[in-house]
DRENTILO-729395 format. One record per residue (C-alpha): residue number from 1; residue in three letters; x, y negated, z. Coordinates in steps of 0.1 Angstrom, whole numbers. Last residue first. Layout:
BEGIN
ATOM   kolfi   bavex      xx      yy      zz
ATOM     NUM     ala       X       Y       Z
...
% end
This chain:
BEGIN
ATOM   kolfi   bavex      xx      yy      zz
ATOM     577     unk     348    -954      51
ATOM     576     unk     378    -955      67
ATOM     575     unk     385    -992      56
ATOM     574     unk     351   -1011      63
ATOM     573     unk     335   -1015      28
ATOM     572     unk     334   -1046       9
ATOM     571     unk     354   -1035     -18
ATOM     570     unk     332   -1001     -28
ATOM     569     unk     303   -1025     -31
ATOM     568     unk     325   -1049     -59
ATOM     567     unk     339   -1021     -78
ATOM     566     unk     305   -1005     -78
ATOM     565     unk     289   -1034     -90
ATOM     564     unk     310   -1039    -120
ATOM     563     unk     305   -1002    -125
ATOM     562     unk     268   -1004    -132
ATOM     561     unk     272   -1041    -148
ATOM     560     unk     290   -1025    -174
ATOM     559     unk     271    -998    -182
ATOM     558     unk     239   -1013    -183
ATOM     557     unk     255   -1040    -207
ATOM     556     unk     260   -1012    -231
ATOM     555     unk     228    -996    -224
ATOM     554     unk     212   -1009    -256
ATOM     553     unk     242    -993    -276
ATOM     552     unk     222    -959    -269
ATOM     551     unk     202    -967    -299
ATOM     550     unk     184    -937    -307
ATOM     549     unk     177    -925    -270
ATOM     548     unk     185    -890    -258
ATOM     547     unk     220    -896    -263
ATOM     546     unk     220    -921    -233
ATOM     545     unk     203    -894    -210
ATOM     544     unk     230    -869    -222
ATOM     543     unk     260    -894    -211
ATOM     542     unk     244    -896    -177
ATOM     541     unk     241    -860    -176
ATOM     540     unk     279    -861    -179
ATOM     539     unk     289    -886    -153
ATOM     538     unk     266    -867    -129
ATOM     537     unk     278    -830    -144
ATOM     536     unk     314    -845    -135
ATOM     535     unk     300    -856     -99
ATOM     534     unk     292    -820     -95
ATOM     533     unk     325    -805    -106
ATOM     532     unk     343    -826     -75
ATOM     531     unk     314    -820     -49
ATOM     530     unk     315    -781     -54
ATOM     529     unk     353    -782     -52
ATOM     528     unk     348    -806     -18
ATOM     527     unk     319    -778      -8
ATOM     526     unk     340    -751     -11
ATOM     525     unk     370    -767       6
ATOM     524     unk     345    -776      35
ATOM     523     unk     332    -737      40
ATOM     522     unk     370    -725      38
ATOM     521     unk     379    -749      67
ATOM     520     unk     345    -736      85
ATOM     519     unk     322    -764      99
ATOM     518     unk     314    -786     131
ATOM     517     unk     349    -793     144
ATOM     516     unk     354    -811     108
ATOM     515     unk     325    -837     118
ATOM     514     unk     293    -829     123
ATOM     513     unk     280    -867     108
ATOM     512     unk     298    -864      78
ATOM     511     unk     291    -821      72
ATOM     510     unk     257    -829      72
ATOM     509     unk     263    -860      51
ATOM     508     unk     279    -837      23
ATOM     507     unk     254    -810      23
ATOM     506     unk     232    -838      19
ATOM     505     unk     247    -852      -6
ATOM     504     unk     253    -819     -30
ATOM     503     unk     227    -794     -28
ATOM     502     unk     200    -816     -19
ATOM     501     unk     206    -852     -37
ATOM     500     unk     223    -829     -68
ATOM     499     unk     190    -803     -67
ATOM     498     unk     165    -834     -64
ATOM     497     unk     146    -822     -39
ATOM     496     unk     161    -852     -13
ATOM     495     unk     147    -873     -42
ATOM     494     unk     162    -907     -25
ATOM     493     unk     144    -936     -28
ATOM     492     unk     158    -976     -36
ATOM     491     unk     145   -1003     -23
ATOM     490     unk     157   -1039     -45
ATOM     489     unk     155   -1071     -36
ATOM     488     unk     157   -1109     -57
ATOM     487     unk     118   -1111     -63
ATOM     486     unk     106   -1070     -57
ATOM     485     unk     123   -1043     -79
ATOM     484     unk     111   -1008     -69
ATOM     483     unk     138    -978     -74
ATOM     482     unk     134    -947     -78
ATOM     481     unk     160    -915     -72
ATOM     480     unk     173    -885     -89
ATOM     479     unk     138    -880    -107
ATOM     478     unk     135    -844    -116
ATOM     477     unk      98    -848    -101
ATOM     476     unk      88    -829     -71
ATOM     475     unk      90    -852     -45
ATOM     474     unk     112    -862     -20
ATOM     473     unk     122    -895       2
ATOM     472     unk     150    -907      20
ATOM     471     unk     156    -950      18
ATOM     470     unk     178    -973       6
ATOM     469     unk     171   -1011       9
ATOM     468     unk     191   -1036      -8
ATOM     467     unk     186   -1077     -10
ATOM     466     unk     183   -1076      33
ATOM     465     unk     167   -1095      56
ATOM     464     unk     128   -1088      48
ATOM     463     unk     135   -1055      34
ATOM     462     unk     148   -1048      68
ATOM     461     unk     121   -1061      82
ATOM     460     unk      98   -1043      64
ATOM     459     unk     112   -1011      73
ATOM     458     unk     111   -1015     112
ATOM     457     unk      76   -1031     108
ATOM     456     unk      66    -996      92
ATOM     455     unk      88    -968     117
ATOM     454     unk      69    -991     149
ATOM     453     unk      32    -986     129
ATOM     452     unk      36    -950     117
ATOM     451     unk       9    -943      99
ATOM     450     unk      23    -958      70
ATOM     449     unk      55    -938      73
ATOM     448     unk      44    -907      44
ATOM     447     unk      73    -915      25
ATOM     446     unk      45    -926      -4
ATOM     445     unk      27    -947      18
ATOM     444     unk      53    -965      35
ATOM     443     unk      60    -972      -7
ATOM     442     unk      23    -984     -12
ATOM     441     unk      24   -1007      16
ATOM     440     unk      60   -1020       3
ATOM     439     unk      46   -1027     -33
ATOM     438     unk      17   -1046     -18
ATOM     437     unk      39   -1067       5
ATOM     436     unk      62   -1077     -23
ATOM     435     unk      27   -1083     -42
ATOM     434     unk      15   -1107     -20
ATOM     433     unk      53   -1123     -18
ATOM     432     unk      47   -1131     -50
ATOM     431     unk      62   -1111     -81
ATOM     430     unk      78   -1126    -110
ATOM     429     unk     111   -1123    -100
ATOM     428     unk     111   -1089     -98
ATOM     427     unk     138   -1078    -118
ATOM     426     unk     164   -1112    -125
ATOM     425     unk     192   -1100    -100
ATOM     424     unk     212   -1135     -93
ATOM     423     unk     247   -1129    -105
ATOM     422     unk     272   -1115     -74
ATOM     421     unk     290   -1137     -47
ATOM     420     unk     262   -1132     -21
ATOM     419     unk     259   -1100     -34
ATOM     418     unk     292   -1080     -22
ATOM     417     unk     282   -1082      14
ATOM     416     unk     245   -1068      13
ATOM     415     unk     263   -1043     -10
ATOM     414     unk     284   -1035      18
ATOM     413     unk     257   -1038      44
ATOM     412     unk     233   -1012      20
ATOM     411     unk     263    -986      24
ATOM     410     unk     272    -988      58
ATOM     409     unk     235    -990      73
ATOM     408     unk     223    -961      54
ATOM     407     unk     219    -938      86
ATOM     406     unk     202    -966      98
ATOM     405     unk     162    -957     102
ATOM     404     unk     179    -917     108
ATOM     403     unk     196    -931     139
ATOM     402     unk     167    -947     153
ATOM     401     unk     157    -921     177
ATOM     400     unk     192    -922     191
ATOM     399     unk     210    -894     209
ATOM     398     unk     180    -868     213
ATOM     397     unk     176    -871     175
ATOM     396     unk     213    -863     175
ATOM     395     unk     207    -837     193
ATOM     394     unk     180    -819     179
ATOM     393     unk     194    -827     144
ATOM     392     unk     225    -807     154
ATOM     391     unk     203    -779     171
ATOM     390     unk     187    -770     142
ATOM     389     unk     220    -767     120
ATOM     388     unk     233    -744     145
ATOM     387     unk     202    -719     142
ATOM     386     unk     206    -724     108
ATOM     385     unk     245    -716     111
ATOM     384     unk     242    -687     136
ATOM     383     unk     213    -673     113
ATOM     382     unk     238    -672      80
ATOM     381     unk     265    -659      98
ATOM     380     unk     252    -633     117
ATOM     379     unk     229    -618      84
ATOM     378     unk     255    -604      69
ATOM     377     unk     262    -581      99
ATOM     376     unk     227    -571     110
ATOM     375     unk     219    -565      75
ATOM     374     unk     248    -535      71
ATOM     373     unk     234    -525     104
ATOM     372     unk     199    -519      93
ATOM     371     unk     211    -505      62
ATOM     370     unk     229    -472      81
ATOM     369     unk     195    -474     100
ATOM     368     unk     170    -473      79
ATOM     367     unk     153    -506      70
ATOM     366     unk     117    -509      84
ATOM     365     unk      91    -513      63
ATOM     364     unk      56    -513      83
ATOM     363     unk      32    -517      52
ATOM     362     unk      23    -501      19
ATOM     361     unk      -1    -482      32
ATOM     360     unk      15    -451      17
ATOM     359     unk      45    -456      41
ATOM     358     unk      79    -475      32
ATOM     357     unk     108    -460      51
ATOM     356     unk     132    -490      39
ATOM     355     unk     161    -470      23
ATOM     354     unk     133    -445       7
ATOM     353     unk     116    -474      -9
ATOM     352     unk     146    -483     -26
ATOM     351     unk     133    -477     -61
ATOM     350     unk     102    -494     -48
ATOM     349     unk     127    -530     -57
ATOM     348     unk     139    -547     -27
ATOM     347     unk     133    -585     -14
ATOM     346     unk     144    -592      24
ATOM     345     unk     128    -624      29
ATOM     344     unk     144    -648      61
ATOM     343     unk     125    -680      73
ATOM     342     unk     143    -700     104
ATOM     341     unk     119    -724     123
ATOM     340     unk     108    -703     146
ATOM     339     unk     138    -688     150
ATOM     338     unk     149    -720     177
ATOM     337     unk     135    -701     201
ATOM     336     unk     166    -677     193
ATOM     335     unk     155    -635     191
ATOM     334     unk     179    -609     198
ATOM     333     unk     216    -617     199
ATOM     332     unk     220    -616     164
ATOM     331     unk     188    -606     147
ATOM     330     unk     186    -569     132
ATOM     329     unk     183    -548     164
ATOM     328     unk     140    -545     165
ATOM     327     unk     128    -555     133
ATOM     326     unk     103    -585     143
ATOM     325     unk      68    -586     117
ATOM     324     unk      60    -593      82
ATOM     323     unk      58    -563      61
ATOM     322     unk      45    -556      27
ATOM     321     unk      53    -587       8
ATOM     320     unk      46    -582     -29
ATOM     319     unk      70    -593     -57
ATOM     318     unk      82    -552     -61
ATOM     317     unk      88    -549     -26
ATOM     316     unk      88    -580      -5
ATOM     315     unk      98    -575      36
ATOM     314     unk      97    -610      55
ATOM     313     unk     114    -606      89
ATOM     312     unk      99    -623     121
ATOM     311     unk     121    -634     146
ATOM     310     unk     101    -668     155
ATOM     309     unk      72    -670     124
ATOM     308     unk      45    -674     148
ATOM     307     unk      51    -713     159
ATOM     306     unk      53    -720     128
ATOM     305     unk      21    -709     117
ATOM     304     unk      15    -731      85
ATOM     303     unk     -21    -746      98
ATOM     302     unk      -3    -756     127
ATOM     301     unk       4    -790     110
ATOM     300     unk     -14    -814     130
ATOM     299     unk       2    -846     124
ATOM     298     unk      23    -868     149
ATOM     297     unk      45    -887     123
ATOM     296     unk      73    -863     128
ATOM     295     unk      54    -828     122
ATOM     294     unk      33    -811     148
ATOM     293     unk      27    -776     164
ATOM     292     unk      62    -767     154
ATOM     291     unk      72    -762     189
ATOM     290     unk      76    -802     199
ATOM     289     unk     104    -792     224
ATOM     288     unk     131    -801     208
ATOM     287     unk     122    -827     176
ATOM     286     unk     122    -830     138
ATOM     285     unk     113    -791     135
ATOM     284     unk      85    -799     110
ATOM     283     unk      96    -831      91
ATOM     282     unk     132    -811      91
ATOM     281     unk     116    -791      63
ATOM     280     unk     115    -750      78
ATOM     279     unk     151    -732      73
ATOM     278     unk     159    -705      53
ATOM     277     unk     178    -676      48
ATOM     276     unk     176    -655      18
ATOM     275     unk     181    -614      14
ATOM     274     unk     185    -598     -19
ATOM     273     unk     183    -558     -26
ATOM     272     unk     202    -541     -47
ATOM     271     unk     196    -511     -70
ATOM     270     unk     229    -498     -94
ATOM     269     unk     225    -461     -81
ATOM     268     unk     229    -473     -44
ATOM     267     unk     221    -498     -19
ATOM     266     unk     239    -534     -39
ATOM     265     unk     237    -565     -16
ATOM     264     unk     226    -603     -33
ATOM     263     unk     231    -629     -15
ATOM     262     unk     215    -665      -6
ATOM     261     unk     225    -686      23
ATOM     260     unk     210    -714      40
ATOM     259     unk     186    -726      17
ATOM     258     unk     167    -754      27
ATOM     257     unk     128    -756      31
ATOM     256     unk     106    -779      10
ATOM     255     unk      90    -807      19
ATOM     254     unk      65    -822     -12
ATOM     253     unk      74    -858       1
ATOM     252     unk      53    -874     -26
ATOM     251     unk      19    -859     -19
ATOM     250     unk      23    -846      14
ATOM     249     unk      -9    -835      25
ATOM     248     unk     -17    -823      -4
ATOM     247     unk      18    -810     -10
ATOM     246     unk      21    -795      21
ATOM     245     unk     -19    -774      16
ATOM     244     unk      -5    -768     -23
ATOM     243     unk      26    -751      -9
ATOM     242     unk      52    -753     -35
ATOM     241     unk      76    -726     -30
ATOM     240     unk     110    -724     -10
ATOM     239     unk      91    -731      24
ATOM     238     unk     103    -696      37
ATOM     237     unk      74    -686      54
ATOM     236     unk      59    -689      21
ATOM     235     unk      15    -695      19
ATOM     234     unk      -2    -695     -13
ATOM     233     unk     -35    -714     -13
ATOM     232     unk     -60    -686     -14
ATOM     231     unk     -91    -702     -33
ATOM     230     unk    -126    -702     -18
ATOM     229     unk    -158    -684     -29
ATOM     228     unk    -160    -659      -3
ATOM     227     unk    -123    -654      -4
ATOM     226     unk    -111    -662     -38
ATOM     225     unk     -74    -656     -55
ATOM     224     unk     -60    -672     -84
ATOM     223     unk     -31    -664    -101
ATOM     222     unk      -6    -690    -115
ATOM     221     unk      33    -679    -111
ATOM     220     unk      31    -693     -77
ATOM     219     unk      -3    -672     -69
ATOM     218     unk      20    -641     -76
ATOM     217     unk      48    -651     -54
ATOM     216     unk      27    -654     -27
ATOM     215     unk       9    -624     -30
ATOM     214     unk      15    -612       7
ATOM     213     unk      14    -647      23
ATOM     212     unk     -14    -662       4
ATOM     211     unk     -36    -631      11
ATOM     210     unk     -23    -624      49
ATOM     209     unk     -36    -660      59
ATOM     208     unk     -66    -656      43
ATOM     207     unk     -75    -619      62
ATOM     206     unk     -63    -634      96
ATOM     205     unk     -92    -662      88
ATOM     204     unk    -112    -630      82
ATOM     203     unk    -106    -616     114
ATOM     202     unk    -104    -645     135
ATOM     201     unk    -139    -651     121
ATOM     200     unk    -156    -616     125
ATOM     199     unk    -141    -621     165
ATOM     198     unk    -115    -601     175
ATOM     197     unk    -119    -581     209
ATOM     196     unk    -116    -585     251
ATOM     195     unk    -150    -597     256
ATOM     194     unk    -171    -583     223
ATOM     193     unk    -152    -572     191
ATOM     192     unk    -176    -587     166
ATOM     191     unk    -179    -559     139
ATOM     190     unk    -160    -544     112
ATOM     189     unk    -158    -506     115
ATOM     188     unk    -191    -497     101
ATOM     187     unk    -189    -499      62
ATOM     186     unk    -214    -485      41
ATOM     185     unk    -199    -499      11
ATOM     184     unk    -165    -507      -1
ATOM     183     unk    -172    -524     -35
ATOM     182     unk    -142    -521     -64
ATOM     181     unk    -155    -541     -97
ATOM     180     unk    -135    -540    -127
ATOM     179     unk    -127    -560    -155
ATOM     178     unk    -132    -566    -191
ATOM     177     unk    -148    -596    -212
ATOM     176     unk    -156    -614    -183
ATOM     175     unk    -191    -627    -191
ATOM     174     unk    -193    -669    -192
ATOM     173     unk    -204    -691    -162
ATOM     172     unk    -176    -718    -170
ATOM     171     unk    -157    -700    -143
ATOM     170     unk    -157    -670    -154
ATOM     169     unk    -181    -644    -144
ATOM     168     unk    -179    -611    -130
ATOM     167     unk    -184    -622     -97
ATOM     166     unk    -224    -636    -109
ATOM     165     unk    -230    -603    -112
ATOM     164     unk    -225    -591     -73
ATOM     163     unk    -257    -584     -62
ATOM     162     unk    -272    -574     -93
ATOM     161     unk    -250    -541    -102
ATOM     160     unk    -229    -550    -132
ATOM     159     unk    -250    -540    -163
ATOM     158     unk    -263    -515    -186
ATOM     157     unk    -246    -488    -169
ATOM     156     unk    -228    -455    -179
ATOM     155     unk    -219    -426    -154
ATOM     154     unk    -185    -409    -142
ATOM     153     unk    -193    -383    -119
ATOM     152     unk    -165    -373     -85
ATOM     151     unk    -176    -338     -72
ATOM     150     unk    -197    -324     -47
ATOM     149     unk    -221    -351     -40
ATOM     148     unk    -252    -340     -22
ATOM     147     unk    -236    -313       0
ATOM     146     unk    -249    -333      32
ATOM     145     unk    -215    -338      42
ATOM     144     unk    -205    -351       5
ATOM     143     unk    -234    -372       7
ATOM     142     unk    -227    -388      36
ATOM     141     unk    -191    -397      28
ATOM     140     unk    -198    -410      -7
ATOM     139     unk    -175    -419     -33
ATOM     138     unk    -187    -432     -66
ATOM     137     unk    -186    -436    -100
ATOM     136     unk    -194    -465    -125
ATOM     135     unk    -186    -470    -162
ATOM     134     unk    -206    -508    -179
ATOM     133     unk    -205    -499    -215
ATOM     132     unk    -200    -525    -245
ATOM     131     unk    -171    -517    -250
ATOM     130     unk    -143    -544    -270
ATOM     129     unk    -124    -551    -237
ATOM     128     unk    -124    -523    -210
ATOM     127     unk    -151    -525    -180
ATOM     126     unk    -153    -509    -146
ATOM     125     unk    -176    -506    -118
ATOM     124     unk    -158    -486     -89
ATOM     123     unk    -181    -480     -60
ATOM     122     unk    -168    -465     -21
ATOM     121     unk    -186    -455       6
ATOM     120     unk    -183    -448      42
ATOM     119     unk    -167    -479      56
ATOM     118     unk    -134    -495      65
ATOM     117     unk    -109    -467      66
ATOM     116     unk    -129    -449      35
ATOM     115     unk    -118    -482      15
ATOM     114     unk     -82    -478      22
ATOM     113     unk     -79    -442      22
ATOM     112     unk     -95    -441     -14
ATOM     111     unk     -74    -471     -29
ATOM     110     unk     -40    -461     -14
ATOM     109     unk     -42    -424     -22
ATOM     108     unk     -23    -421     -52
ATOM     107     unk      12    -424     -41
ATOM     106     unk      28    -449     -65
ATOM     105     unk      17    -489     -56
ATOM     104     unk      28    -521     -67
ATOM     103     unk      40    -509     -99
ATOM     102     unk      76    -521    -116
ATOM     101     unk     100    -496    -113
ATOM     100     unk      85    -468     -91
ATOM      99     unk      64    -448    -109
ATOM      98     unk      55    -418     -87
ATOM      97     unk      17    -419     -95
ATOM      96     unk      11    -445    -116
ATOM      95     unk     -23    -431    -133
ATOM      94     unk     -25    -419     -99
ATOM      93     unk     -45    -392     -87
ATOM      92     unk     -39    -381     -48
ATOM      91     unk     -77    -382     -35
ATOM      90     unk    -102    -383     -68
ATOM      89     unk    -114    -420     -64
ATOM      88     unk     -96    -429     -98
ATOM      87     unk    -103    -392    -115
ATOM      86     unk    -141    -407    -119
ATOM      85     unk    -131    -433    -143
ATOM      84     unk    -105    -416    -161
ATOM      83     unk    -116    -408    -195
ATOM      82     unk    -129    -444    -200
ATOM      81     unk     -98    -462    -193
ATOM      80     unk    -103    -483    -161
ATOM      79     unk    -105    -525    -170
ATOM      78     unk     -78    -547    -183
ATOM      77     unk     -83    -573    -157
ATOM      76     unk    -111    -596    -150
ATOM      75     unk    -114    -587    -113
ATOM      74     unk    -138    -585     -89
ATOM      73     unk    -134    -568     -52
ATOM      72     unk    -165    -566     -29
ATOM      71     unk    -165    -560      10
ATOM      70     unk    -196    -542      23
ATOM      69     unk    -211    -539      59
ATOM      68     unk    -197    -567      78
ATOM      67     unk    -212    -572     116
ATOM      66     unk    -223    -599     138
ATOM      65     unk    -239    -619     108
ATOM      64     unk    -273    -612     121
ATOM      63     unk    -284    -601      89
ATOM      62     unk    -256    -579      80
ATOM      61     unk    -226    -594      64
ATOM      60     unk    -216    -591      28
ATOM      59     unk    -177    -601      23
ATOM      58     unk    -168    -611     -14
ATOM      57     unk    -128    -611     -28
ATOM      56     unk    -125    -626     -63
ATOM      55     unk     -98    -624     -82
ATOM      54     unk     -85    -642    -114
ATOM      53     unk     -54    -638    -132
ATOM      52     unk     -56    -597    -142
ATOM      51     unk     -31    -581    -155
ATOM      50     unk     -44    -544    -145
ATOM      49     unk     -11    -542    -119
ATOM      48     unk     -30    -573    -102
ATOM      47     unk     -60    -552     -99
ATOM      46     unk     -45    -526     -83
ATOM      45     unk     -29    -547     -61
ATOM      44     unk     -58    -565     -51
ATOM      43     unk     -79    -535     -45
ATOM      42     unk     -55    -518     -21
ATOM      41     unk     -43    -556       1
ATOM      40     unk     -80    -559      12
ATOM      39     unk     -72    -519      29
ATOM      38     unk     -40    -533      45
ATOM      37     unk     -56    -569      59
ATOM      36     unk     -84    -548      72
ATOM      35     unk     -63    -521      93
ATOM      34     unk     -51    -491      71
ATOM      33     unk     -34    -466      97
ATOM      32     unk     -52    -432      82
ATOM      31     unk     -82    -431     106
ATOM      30     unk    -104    -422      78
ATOM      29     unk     -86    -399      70
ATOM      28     unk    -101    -374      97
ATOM      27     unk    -138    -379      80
ATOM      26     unk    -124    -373      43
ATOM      25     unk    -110    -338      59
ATOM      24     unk    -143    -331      74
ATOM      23     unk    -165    -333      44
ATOM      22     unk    -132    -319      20
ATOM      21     unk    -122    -287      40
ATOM      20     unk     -93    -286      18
ATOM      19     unk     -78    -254       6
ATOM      18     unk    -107    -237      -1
ATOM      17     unk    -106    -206      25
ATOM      16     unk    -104    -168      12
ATOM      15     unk    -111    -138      32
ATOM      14     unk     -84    -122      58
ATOM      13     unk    -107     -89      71
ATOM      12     unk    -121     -79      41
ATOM      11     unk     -87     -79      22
ATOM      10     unk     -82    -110       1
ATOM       9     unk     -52    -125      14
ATOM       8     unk     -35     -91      26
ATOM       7     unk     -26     -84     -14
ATOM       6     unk     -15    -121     -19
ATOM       5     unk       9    -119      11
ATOM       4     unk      28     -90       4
ATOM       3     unk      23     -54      21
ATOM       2     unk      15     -37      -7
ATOM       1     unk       0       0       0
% end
C-alpha cells in the first residue's frame, strides 16, 4: 500500500478541504493593519497608476452623521480592461503583480484588504475610452456567508449608479470619457469614538492632511485631489515645494525651506536611494520658544504641523510617501527640540523594498539594519548643522531684535556716502510724496511687514533718511532683485529664492555673521570656489540678458554708470569690510 501523502489524502478517514475557507477567511482579514488613511491611500494609487489627473474622494454618512457607511473613489483614468473586471477584487491578482519599477503597488491584495478593513462591501464601476459599456462587480461579505455570492461576476450597466453620477463628471459638467468608480460599502468601523476616541472630524481632517502629504509630489506635477468636494493642497514637510496654503498666505514671500545637504547612496544592483535635509523658512522658527505655532508677524500657521514633524522621517517609494513617523536609532543623539523644524525624505525605488521591510499596506518602512546604520552616519553631519544653523538665528535674534532691520547697514551707508557727490538720479522724479507713501504701503505689503506697525515706521524712516534702501524678500519669479524708484530714492528687494541670492549670498552672510569658528575649513574653501565660478555665471548671464535684445548698444551708458557706481560704493566703505 502507498504510504505518500497524496494516497492518505483521500482515504475515508483524511477527506479533502478547499484550501481557503473563503466566508471566514475574508472575516479574519479584515483586521489586516489598514487604518483609514492606508485603505483611502488603495484607491488612489490605483487610480494614479491608471493616468488619471482628477480624483474625487466622497464620504456618505448615516443620517445622524455619527457614523460613515460608504466612501466613494472616482477617477477619469484609463478605466479596467474588460476581461478583467471581476479578476480585480479576486484576493492576490494583480495586473502588476510583482512589478516593481515604476508601480505604486505589487502584491495584489492592497485594494481588497483595504476596503474589507473598513466595511463589508466592495463595488468597482469601470469605464475604457471608446465603449459605450458601464462594467461593474462586486464583493460581498454577507453574501458570501450566506452562500449568495460564490464567485466574483462581471456585469454590464447603462450607467454609473445614481448616487455618485455627478463624480464622474468634469468639471464643466461633461461625461468622463473613461474611468473607474471604487465604492467601499457596508462599512461599520467608522464611527464617533465616544470619551476616550476620535471624532468623524479629526478623522477625516487626519484623512486631508495624509492626502497632500503622501501624494505630494503628484499634486506638484498638477493632479487634483477632492475630499468631499474640496481640493488637497499639497502638503511637504520639507518646504521644498510650492505650498499653495504658504503661497496664499504669502503671496510674494512664497518661503521655501533650505537645503542642508542632498546625496545620493547606492544599496545594491545599481539602485540608490536619496536622502535631503531641510530646514523650515526662518519666518516659521524666527524665535526660541515660539514652537512653530506662529510665524514672525504673529500669524497662525499651525495649519503646517510644525510642531508634529520633531524626529519624524519621510519615507517615499516610487514618488509616494508611505511612512511618516520617528525611526527609532537613526537621529544623532535621539530627538533635538529643535527637529521640529528639520525635514528629512528618504526617497527609494520598490526595487529596494526589501532594504526598507515595506509591508503590503504600503506603510511602516523601516530601513534594515545594516542601512539603518549607514543612514545614522550620513545623516550626523547634515542634522548637527541644521540643528546648528537654528540655534544661530535663535541667538542672534536673542542678541538684538533689530539686527535683521540693519543687517544692510554697511552697504546702504556706503552708497548713502558716495551720493552726495554723485549725478542726481532722474527715476522717480515725477512722483509726489503721495505716491512715495503709496509705493511704500504696497511694498510693506509685499514683505508681508504691513501688519507689523513698529517693523513699518522702522522702514519708512529709513527710506525717509536715506537715498538707498535694501531689503530681503522672496517670491517665485527668476527675478534677482526689484527695485522701486521713488523722487531721488531707490528700495531695492532681495529674491532670497532666487537660486544665486539663496545658494550663494546667503550661504555667504551665514558664514559672515558665524564667523570662521562657526564652519569647517573644507566647507568655507568650497563655498569661496563656489562664490568665485558664480559671480562669473553673474557677469555672464548679464551678457545673455544684453544679447536677448536687438540693440544691446542701448545699455552702453547702463554699463557705465553700473560700474562707476560700484567704484564709488566700494570707496566709501570702512576698511575691513
Amino acid at each position: 500500500m502507498s504510504t505518500d501523502s497524496t494516497s492518505r489524502l483521500f482515504t475515508p478517514s483524511m477527506p479533502q478541504a478547499d484550501i481557503i475557507q473563503v466566508a471566514n477567511a475574508l472575516e479574519s482579514m479584515r483586521d489586516s493593519g489598514f487604518d483609514l488613511t492606508a485603505a483611502v491611500g488603495e484607491p488612489i494609487d490605483n487610480s494614479v497608476e491608471a493616468g488619471a489627473n482628477l480624483i474625487r474622494v466622497l464620504v456618505r454618512y448615516e443620517t445622524d452623521r455619527r457614523s460613515i457607511n460608504a466612501i466613494a473613489f472616482a477617477d477619469n483614468g484609463r478605466g479596467i480592461e474588460a476581461s478583467i473586471v471581476a479578476l480585480v477584487l479576486s484576493m492576490g491578482f494583480s495586473n502588476r503583480y510583482g512589478r516593481r519599477r515604476d508601480g505604486l503597488g505589487r502584491f495584489g491584495v492592497g485594494l481588497k484588504l483595504a476596503g474589507l478593513s473598513l466595511g463589508r462591501r466592495i463595488d468597482v464601476y469601470t469605464k475604457q475610452s471608446g465603449d459605450d459599456a458601464i462594467r461593474h462587480a462586486h464583493l460581498d461579505l454577507e453574501e458570501i456567508k450566506n452562500e449568495q455570492q460564490t464567485h466574483i461576476r462581471a456585469r454590464e450597466l447603462d450607467g454609473w449608479p445614481d448616487e455618485f453620477a455627478a463624480a464622474m463628471t468634469n468639471t464643466d459638467g461633461t461625461a468622463f470619457d473613461s474611468g473607474t468608480l471604487v465604492v467601499y460599502g457596508k462599512i461599520d468601523k467608522l464611527r464617533d469614538g465616544g470619551t476616550f476616541g476620535t471624532s468623524l472630524t479629526e478623522k477625516l481632517a487626519d484623512l486631508r492632511n495624509f492626502i497632500a502629504r503622501a501624494y505630494r509630489k503628484f499634486l506638484d506635477a498638477g493632479l487634483r485631489i477632492e475630499l468631499d468636494g474640496t481640493d488637497v493642497t499639497l502638503f511637504d514637510p520639507l518646504f521644498l515645494m510650492d505650498n499653495p496654503r504658504i503661497v496664499k498666505k504669502y503671496p510674494r514671500a512664497g518661503l521655501l525651506g533650505k537645503v542642508i545637504d542632498r546625496a545620493k547612496i547606492e544599496i545594491a544592483d545599481g539602485e540608490s536611494i536619496e536622502v535631503t535635509v531641510t530646514i523650515a523658512p526662518v519666518e516659521f522658527r524666527w524665535k526660541e520658544g515660539e514652537g512653530g505655532k506662529c510665524d514672525n508677524n504673529g500669524r497662525d500657521i499651525r495649519e503646517f504641523h510644525i510642531p508634529d514633524s520633531a524626529g519624524k522621517i519621510s519615507m517615499v517609494r516610487n514618488g509616494r510617501e508611505i511612512n511618516y513617523d520617528i525611526v527609532p536609532k537613526l537621529l544623532p543623539a535621539g530627538v533635538d527640540k529643535v527637529d521640529r523644524y528639520i525635514g528629512i525624505e528618504v526617497t527609494f525605488p520598490a526595487a529596494l523594498d526589501d532594504f526598507f521591510q515595506v509591508r503590503n499596506v504600503k506603510r511602516g518602512a523601516v530601513p534594515v539594519d545594516k542601512l539603518r546604520a549607514e543612514l545614522r552616519e550620513w545623516l550626523k553631519r547634515p542634522v548637527r548643522l541644521a540643528r546648528q544653523e537654528i540655534r544661530r538665528h535663535w541667538g542672534e535674534v536673542a542678541t538684538s531684535d533689530l539686527a535683521k532691520a540693519k543687517e544692510h547697514s554697511s552697504a546702504t551707508q556706503a552708497a548713502s556716502r558716495a551720493n552726495r557727490t554723485s549725478p542726481m538720479g532722474q527715476a522717480g522724479k515725477q512722483f509726489t510724496k503721495e505716491d512715495n507713501a503709496r509705493i511704500v504701503q504696497e511694498i510693506l505689503e509685499d514683505l508681508g511687514l504691513a501688519d507689523n506697525q513698529e517693523k513699518s515706521e522702522e522702514v519708512r524712516k529709513h527710506i525717509q533718511e536715506n537715498p538707498f534702501t535694501l531689503m530681503d524678500g522672496g517670491w517665485p519669479g527668476k527675478e534677482i532683485f526689484e527695485i522701486d524708484h521713488l523722487n531721488e530714492k531707490a528700495i531695492v528687494r532681495l529674491n532670497h529664492r532666487h537660486i544665486f541670492v539663496r545658494d550663494i549670498y546667503d550661504r555667504l552672510k551665514s558664514v559672515a555673521k558665524a564667523g570662521i569658528n562657526g564652519s569647517e575649513v573644507d566647507d568655507l574653501v568650497a563655498l569661496i570656489r563656489e562664490t568665485v565660478t558664480a559671480l562669473d555665471l553673474l557677469f555672464l548671464a548679464y551678457a545673455k540678458a544684453e544679447n536677448m535684445h536687438r540693440d544691446p548698444a542701448v545699455f552702453d551708458n547702463l554699463r557705465c554708470y553700473w560700474g562707476q557706481s560700484t567704484h564709488a560704493f566700494m570707496r566709501e566703505l570702512p576698511d575691513g569690510e
